[in-house]
PDB file with one MODEL, atoms N, CA, C and O in Angstrom:
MODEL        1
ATOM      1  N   UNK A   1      78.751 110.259 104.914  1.00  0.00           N
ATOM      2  CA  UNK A   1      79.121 108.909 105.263  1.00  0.00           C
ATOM      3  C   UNK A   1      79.121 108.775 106.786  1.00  0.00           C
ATOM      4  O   UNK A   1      79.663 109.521 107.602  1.00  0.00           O
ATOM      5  N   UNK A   2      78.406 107.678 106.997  1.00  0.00           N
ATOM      6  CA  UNK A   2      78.377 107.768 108.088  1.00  0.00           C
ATOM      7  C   UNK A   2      79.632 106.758 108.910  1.00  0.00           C
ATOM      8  O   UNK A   2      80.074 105.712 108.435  1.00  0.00           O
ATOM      9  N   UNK A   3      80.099 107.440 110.390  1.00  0.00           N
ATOM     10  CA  UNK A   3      81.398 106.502 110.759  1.00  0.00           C
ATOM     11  C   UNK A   3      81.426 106.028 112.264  1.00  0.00           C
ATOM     12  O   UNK A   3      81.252 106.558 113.362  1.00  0.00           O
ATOM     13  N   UNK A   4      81.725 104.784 111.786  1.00  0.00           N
ATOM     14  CA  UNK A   4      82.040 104.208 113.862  1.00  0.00           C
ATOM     15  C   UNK A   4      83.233 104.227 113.788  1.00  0.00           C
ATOM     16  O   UNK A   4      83.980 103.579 113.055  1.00  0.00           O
ATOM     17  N   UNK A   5      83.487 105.101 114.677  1.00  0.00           N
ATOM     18  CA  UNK A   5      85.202 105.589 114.761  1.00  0.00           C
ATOM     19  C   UNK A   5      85.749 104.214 115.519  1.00  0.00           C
ATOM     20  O   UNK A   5      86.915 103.946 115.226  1.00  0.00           O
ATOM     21  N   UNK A   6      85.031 103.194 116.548  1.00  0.00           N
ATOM     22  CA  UNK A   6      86.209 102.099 117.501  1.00  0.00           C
ATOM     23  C   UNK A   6      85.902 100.638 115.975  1.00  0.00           C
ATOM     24  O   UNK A   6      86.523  99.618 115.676  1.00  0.00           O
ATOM     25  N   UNK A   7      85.111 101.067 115.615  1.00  0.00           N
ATOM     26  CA  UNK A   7      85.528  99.947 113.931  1.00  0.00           C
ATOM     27  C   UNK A   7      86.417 100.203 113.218  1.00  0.00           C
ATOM     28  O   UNK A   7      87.124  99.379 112.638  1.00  0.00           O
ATOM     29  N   UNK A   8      86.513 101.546 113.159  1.00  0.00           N
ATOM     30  CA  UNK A   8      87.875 102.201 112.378  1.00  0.00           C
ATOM     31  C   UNK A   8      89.234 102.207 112.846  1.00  0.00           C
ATOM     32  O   UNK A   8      90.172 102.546 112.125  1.00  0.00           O
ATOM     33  N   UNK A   9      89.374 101.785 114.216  1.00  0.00           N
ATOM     34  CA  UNK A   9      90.094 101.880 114.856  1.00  0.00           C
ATOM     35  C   UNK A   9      90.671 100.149 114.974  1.00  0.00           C
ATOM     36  O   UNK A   9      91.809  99.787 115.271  1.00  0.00           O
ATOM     37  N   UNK A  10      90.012  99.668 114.787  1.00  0.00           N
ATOM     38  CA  UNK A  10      90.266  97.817 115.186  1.00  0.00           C
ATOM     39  C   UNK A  10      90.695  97.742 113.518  1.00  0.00           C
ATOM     40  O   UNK A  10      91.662  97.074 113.152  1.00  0.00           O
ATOM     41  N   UNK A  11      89.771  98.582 112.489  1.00  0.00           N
ATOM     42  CA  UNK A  11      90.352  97.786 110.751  1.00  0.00           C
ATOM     43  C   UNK A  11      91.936  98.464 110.926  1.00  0.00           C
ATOM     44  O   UNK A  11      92.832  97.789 110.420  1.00  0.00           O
ATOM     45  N   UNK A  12      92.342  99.753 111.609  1.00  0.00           N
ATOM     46  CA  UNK A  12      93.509 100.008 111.422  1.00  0.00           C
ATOM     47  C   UNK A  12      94.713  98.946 112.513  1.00  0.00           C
ATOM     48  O   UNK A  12      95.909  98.750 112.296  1.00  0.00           O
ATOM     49  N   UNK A  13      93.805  98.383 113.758  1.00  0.00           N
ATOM     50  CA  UNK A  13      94.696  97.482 114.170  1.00  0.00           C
ATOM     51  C   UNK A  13      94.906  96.234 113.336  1.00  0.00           C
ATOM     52  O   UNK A  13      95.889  95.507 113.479  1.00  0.00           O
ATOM     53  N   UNK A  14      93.914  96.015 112.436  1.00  0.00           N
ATOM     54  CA  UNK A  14      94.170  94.568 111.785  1.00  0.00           C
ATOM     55  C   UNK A  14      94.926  94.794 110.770  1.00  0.00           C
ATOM     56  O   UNK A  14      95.564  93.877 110.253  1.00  0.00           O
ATOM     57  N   UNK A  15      94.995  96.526 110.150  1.00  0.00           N
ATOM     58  CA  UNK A  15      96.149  96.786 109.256  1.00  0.00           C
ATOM     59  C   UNK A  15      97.303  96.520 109.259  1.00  0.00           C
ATOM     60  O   UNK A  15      98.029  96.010 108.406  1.00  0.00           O
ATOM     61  N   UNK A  16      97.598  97.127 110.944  1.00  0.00           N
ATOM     62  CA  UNK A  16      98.846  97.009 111.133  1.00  0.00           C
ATOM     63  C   UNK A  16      99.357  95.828 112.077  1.00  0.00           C
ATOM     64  O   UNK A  16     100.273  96.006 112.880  1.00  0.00           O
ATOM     65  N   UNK A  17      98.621  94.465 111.902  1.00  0.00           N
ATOM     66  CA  UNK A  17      99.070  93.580 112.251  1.00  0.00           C
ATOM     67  C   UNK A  17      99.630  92.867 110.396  1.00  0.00           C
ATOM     68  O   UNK A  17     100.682  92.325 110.056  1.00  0.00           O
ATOM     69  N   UNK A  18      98.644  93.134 109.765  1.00  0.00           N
ATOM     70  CA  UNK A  18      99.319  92.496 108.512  1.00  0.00           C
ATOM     71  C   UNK A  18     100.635  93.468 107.715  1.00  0.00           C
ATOM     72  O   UNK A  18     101.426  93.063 106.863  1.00  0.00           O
ATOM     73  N   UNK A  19     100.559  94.553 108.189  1.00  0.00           N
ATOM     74  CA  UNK A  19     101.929  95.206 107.772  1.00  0.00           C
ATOM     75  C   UNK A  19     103.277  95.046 108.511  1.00  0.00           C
ATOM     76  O   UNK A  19     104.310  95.494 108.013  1.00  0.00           O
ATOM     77  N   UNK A  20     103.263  94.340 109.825  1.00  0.00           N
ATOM     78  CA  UNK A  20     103.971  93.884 110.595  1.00  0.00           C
ATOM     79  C   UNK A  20     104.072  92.304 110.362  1.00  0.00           C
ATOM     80  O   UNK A  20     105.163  91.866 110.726  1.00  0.00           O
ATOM     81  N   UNK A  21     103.415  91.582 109.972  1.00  0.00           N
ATOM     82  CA  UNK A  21     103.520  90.410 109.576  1.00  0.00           C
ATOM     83  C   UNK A  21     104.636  90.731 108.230  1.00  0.00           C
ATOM     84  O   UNK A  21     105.822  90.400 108.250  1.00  0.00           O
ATOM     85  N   UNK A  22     104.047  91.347 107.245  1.00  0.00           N
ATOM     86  CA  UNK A  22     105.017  91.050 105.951  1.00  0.00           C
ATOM     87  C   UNK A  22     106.400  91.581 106.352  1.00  0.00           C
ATOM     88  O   UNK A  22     107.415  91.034 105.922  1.00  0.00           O
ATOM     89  N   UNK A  23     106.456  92.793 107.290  1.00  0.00           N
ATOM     90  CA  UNK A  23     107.784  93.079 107.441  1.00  0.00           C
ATOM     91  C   UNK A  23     108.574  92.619 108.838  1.00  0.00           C
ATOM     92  O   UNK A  23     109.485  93.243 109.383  1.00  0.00           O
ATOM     93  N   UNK A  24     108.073  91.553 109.204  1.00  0.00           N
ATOM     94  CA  UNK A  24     109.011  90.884 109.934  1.00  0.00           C
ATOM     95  C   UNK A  24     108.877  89.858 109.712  1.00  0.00           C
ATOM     96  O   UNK A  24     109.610  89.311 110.535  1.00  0.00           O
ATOM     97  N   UNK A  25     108.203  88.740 108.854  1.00  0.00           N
ATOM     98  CA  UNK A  25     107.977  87.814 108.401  1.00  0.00           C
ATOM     99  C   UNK A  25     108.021  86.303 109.891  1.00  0.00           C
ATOM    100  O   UNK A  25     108.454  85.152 109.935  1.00  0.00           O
ATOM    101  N   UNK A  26     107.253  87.303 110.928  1.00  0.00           N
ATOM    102  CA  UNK A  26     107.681  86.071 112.297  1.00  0.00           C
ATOM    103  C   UNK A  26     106.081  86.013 112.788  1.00  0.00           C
ATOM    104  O   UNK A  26     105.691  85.077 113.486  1.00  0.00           O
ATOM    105  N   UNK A  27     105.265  86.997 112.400  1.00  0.00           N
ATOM    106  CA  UNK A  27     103.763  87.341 113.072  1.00  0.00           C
ATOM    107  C   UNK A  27     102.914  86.888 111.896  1.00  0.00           C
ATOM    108  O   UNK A  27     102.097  87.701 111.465  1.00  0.00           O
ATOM    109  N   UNK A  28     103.021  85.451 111.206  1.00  0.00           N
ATOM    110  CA  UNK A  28     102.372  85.143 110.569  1.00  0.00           C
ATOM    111  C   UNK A  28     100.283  84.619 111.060  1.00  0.00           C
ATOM    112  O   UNK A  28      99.264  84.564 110.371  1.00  0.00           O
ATOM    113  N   UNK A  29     100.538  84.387 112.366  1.00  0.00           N
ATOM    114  CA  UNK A  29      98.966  84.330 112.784  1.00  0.00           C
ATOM    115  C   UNK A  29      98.727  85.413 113.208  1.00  0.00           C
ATOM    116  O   UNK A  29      97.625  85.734 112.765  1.00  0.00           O
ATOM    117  N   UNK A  30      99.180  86.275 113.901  1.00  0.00           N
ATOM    118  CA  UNK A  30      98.495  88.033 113.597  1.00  0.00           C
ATOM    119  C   UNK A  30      98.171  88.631 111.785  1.00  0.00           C
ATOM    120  O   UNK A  30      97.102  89.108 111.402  1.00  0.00           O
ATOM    121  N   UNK A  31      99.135  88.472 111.121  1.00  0.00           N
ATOM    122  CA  UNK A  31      98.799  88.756 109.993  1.00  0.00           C
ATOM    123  C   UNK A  31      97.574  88.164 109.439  1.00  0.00           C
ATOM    124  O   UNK A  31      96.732  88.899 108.922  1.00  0.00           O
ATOM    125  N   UNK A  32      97.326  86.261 109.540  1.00  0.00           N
ATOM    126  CA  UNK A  32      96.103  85.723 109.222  1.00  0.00           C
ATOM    127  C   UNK A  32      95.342  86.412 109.808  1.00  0.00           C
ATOM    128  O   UNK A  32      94.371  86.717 109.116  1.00  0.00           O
ATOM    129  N   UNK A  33      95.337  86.839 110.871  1.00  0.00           N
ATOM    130  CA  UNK A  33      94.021  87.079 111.992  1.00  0.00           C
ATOM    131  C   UNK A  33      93.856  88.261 111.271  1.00  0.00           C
ATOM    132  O   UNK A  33      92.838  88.233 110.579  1.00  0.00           O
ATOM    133  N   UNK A  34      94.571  89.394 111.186  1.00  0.00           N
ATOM    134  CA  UNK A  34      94.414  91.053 110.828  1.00  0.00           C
ATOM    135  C   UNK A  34      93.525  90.881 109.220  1.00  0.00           C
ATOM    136  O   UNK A  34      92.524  91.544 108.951  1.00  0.00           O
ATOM    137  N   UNK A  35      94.131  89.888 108.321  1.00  0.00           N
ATOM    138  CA  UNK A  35      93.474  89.862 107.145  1.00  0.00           C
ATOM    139  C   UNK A  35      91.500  89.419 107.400  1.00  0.00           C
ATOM    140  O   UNK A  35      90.684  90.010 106.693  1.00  0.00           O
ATOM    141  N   UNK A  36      91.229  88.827 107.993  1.00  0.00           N
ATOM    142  CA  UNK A  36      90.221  88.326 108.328  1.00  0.00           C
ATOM    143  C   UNK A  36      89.653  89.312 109.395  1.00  0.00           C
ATOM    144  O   UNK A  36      88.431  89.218 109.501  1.00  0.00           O
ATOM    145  N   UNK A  37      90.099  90.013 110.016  1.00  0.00           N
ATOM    146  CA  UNK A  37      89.339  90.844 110.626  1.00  0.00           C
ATOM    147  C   UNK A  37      88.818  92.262 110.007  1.00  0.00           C
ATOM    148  O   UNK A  37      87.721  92.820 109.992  1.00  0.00           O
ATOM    149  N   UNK A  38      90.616  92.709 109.307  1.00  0.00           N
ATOM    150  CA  UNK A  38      90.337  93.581 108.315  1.00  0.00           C
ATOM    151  C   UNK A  38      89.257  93.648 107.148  1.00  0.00           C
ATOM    152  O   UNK A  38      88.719  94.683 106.756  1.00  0.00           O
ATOM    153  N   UNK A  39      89.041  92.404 106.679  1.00  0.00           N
ATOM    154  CA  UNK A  39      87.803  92.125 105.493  1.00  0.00           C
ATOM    155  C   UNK A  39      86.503  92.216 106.002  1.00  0.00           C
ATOM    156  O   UNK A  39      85.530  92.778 105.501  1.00  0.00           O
ATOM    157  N   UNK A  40      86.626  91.396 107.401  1.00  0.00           N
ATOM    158  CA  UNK A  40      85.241  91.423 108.329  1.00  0.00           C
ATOM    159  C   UNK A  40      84.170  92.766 108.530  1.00  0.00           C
ATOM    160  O   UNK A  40      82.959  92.963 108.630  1.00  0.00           O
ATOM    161  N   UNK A  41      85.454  93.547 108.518  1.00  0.00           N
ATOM    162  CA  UNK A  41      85.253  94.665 109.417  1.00  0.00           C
ATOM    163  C   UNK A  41      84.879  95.635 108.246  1.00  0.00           C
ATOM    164  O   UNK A  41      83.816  96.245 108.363  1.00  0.00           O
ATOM    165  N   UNK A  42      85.599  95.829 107.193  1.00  0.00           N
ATOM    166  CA  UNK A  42      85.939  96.033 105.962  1.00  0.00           C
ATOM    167  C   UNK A  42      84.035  96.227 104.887  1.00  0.00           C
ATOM    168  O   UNK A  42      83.460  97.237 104.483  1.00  0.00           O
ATOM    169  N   UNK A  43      83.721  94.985 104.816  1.00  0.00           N
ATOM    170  CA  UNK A  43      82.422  94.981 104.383  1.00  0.00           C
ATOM    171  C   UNK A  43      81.281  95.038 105.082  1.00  0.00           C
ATOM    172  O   UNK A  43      80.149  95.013 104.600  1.00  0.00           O
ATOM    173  N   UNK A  44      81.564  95.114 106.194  1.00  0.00           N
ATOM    174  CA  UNK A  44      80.505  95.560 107.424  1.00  0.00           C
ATOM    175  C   UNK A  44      80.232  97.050 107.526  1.00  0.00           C
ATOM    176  O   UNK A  44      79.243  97.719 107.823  1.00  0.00           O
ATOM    177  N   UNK A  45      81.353  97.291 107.206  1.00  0.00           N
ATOM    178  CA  UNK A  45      81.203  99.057 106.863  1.00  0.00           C
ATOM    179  C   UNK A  45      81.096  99.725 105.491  1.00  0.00           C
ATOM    180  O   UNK A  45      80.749 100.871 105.205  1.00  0.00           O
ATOM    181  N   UNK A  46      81.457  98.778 104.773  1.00  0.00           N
ATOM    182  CA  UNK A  46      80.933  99.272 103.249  1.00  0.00           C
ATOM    183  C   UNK A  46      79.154  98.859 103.029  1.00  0.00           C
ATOM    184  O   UNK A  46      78.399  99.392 102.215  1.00  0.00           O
ATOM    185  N   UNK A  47      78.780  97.681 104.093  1.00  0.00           N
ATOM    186  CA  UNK A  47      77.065  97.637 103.607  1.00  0.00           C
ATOM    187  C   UNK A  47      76.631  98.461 104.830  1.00  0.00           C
ATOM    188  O   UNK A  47      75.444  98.152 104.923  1.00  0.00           O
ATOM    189  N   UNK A  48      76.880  99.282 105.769  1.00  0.00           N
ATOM    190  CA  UNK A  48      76.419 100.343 106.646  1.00  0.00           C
ATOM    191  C   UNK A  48      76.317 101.106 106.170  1.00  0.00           C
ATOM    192  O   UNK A  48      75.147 101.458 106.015  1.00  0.00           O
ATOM    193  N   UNK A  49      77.404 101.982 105.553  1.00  0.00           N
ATOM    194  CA  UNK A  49      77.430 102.673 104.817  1.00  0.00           C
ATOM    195  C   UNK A  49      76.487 103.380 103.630  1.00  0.00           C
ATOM    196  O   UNK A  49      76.002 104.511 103.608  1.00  0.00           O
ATOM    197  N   UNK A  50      76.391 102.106 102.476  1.00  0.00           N
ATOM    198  CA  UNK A  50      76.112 102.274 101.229  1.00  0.00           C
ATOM    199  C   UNK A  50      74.418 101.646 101.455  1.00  0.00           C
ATOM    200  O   UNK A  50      73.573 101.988 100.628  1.00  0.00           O
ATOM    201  N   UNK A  51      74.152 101.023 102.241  1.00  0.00           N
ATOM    202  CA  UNK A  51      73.123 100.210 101.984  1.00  0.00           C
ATOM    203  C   UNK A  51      71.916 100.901 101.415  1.00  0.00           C
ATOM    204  O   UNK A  51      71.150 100.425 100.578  1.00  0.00           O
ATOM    205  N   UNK A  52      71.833 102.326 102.092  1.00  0.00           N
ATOM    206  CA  UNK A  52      70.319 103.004 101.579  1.00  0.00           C
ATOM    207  C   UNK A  52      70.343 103.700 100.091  1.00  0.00           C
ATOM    208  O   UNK A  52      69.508 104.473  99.620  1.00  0.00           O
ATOM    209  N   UNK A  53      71.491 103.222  99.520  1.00  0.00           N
ATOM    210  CA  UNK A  53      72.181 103.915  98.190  1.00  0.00           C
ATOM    211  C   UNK A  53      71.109 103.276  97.406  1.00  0.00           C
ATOM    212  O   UNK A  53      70.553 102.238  97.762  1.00  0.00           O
ATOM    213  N   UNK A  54      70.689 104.274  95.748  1.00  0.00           N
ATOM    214  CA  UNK A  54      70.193 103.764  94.983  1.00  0.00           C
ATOM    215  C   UNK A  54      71.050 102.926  94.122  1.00  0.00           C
ATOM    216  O   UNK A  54      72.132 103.498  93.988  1.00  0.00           O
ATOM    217  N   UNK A  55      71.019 101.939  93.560  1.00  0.00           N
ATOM    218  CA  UNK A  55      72.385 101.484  92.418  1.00  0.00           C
ATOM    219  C   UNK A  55      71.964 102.030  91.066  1.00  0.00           C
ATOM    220  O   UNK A  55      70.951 101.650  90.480  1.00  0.00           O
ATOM    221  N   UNK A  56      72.674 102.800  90.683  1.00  0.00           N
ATOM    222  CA  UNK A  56      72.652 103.553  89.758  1.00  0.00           C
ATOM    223  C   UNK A  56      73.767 102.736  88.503  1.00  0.00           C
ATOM    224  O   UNK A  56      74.164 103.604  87.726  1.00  0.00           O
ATOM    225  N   UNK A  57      74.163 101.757  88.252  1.00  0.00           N
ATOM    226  CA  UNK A  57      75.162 101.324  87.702  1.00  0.00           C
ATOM    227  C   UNK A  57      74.196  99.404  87.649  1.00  0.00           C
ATOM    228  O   UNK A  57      73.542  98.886  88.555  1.00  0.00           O
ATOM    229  N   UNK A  58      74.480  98.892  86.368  1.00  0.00           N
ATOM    230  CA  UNK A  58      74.365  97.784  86.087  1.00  0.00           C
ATOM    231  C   UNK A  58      75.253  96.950  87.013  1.00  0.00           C
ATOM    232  O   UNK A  58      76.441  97.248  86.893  1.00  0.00           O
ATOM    233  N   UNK A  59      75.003  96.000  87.891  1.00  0.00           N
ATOM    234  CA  UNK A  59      76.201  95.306  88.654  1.00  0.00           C
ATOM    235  C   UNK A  59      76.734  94.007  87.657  1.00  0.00           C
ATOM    236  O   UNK A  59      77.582  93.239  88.112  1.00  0.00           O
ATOM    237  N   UNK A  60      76.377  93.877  86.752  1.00  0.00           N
ATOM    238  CA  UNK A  60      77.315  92.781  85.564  1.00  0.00           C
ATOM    239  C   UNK A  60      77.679  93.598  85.087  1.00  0.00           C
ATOM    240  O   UNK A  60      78.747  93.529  85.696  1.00  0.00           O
ATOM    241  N   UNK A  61      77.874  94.827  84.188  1.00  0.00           N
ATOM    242  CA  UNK A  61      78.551  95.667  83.607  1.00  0.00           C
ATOM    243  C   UNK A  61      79.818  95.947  84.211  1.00  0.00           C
ATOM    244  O   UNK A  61      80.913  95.713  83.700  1.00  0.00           O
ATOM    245  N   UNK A  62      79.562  96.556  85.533  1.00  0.00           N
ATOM    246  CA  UNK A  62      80.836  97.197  86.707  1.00  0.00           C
ATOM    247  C   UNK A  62      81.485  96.279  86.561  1.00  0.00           C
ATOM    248  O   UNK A  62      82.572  96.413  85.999  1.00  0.00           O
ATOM    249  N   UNK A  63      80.995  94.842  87.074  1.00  0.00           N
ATOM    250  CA  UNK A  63      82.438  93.728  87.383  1.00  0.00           C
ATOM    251  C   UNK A  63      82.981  93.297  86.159  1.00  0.00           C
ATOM    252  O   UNK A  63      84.115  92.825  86.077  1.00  0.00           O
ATOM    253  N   UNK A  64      82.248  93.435  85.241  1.00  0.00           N
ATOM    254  CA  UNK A  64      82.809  92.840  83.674  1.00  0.00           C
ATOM    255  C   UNK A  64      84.371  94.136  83.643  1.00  0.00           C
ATOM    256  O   UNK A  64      85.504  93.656  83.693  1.00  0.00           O
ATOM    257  N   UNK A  65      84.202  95.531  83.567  1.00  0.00           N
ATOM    258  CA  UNK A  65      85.131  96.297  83.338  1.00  0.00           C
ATOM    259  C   UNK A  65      85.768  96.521  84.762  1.00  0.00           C
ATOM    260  O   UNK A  65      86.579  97.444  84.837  1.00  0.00           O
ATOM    261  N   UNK A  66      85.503  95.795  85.898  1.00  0.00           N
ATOM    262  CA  UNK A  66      86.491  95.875  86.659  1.00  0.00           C
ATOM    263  C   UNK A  66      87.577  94.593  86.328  1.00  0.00           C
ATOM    264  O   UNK A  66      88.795  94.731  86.209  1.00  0.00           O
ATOM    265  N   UNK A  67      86.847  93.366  86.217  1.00  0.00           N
ATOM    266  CA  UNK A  67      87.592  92.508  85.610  1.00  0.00           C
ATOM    267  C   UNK A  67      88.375  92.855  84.059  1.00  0.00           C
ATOM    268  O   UNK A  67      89.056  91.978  83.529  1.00  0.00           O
ATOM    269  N   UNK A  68      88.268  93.677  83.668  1.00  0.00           N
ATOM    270  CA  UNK A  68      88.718  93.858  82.530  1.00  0.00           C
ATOM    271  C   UNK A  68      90.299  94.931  82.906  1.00  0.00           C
ATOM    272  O   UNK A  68      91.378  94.948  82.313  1.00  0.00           O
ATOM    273  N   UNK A  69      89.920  95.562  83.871  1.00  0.00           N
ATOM    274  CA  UNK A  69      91.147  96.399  84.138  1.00  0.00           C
ATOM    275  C   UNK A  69      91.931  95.500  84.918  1.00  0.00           C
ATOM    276  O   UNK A  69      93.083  95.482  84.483  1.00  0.00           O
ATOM    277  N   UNK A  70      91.795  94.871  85.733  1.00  0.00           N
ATOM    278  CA  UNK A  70      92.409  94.101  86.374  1.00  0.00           C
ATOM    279  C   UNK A  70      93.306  92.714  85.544  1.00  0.00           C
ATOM    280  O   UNK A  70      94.481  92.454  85.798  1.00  0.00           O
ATOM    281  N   UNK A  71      92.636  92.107  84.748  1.00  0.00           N
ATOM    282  CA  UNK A  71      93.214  91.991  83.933  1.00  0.00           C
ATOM    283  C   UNK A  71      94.604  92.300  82.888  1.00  0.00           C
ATOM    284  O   UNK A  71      95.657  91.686  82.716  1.00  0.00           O
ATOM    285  N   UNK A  72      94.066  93.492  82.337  1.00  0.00           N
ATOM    286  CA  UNK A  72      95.313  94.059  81.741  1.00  0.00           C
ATOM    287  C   UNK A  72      96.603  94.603  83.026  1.00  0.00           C
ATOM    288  O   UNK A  72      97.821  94.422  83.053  1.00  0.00           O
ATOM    289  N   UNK A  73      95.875  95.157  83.770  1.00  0.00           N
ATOM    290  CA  UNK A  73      97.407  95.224  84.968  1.00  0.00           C
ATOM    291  C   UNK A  73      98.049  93.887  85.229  1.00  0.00           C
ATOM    292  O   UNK A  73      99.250  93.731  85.451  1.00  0.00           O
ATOM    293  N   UNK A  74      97.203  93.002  85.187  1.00  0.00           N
ATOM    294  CA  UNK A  74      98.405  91.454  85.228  1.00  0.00           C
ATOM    295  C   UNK A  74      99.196  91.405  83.972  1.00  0.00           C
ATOM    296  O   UNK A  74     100.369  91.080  83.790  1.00  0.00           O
ATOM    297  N   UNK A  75      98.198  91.839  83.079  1.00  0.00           N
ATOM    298  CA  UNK A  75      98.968  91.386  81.565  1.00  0.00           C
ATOM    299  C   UNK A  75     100.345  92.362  81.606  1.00  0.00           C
ATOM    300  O   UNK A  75     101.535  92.047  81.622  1.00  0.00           O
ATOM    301  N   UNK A  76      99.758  93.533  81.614  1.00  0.00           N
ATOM    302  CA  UNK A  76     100.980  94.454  81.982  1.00  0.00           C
ATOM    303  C   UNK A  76     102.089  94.279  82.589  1.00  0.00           C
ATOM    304  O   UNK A  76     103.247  94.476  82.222  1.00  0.00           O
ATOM    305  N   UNK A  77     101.614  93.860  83.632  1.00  0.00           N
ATOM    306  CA  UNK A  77     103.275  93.259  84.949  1.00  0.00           C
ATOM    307  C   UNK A  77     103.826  92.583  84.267  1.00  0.00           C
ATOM    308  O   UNK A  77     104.894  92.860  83.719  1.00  0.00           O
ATOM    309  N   UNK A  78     103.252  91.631  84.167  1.00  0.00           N
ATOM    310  CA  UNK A  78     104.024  90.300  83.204  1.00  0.00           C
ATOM    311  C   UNK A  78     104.818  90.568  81.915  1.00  0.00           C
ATOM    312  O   UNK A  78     105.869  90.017  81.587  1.00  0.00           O
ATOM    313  N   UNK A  79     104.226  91.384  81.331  1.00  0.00           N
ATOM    314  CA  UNK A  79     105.195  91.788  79.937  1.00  0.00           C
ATOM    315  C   UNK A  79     106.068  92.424  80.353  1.00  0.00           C
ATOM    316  O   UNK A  79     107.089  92.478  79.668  1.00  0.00           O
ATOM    317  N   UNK A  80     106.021  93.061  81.471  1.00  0.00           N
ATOM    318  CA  UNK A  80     107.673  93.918  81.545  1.00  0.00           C
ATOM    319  C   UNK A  80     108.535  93.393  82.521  1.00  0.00           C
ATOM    320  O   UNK A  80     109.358  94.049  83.159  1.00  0.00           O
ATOM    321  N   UNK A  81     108.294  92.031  82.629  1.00  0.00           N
ATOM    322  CA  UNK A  81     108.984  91.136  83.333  1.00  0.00           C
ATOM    323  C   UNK A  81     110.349  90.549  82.570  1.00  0.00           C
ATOM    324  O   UNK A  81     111.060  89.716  83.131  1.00  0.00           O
TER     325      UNK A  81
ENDMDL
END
């Protein structure tokens, strides 16, 4: 895998602007900003990454049973509510 360590370094500042947002509940536009940079930054390095990958996996299949697990973990929470 290949890595740009000062990208890795800015997704962990946008981390820890949104982990400082929820726990002081006062840095609500750092937190917006960190979420949006974090994602930015986030799939910029997952298609660097992966891009020369063969896809070896149906991509309607994957999301059908990712949606399917995801799913039952809501259903789950909720029943033991």
């Amino acid at each position: 895998m290949k890595r740009i360590n000062g990208l890795q370094f800015l997704r962990l500042i946008a981390f820890l602007c949104i982990f400082f947002s929820h726990a002081m509940r006062e840095l609500s536009i750092l937190g917006a900003a960190g979420v949006s940079v974090f994602i930015i930054l986030s799939g910029f390095l997952m298609t660097y990454n992966y891009y020369d990958r063969e896809i070896t996996v149906n991509p309607f299949k994957f999301a059908v049973r990712k949606i399917k697990l995801l799913y039952q973990k809501i259903m789950n929470r909720n029943a033991n509510r």
